[in-house]
C-alpha positions as CSV (number, residue, x, y, z in Angstrom):
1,X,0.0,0.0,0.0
2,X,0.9,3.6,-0.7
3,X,1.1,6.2,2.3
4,X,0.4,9.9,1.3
5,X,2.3,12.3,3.0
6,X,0.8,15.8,2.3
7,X,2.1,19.2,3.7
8,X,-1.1,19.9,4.9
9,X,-0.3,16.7,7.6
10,X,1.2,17.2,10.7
11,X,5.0,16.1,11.2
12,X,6.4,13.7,13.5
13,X,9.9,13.8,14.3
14,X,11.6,10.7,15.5
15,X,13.8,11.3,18.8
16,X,17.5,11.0,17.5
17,X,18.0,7.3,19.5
18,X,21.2,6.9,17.3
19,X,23.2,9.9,18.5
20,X,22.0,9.2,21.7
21,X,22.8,6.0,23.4
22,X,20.0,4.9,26.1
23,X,17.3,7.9,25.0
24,X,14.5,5.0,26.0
25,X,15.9,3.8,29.1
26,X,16.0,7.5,30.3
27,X,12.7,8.1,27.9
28,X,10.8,5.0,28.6
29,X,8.0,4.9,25.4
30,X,5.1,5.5,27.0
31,X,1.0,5.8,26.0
32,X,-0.7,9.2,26.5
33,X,-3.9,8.7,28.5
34,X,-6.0,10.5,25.5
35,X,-4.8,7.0,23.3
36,X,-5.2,4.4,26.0
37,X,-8.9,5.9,26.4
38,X,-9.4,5.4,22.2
39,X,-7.9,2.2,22.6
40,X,-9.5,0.5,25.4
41,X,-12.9,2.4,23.8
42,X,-12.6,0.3,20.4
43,X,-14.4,-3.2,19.9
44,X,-12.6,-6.3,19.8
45,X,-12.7,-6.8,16.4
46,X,-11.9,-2.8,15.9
47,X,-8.6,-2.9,18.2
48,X,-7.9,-6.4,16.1
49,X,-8.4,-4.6,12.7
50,X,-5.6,-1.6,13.9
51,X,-3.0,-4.2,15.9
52,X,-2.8,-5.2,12.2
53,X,-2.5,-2.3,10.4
54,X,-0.1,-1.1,12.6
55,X,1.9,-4.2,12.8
56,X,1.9,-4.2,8.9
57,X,3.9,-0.6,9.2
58,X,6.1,-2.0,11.9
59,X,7.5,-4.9,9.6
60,X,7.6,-2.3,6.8
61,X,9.4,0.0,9.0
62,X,11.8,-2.7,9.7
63,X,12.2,-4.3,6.2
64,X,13.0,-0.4,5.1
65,X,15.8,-0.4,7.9
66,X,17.4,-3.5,7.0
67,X,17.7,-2.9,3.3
68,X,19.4,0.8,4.3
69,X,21.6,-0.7,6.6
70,X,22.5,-3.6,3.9
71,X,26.3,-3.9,3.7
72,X,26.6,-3.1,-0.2
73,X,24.2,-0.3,0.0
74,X,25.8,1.1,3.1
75,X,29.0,0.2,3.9
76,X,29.8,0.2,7.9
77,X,33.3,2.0,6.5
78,X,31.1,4.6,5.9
79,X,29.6,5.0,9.2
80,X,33.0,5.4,11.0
């Protein structure tokens, strides 16, 4: 699936975990009350339906960082 990204969207800048060694042990992730409350609010079959969707963009997430981080395409040298 495609995901549109249009200016008109609110941004959402990841914390800079690389640079900074131990930013979630000092940052735990945590679950604003405002979410749990949606959360716990949905139906069974609703929360089901989004666990999915939002594991689907986890694995994509991941897939995306392991082909970046694949040694022909970047080098560790490079990272020194």
């Amino acid at each position: 699936s495609v995901v549109d990204l249009t200016d008109s969207e609110a941004k959402f800048v990841l914390p800079n975990c690389f640079g900074a060694r131990g930013f979630l042990e000092k940052f735990p992730p945590a679950v604003a009350d405002t979410e749990k409350s949606i959360i716990l609010g949905m139906t069974p079959a609703a929360r089901e339906a989004q666990l999915v969707r939002d594991t689907a963009v986890v694995m994509w997430l991941l897939e995306t960082a392991l082909v970046l981080n694949n040694e022909e395409t970047c080098p560790a040298a490079e990272l020194k």
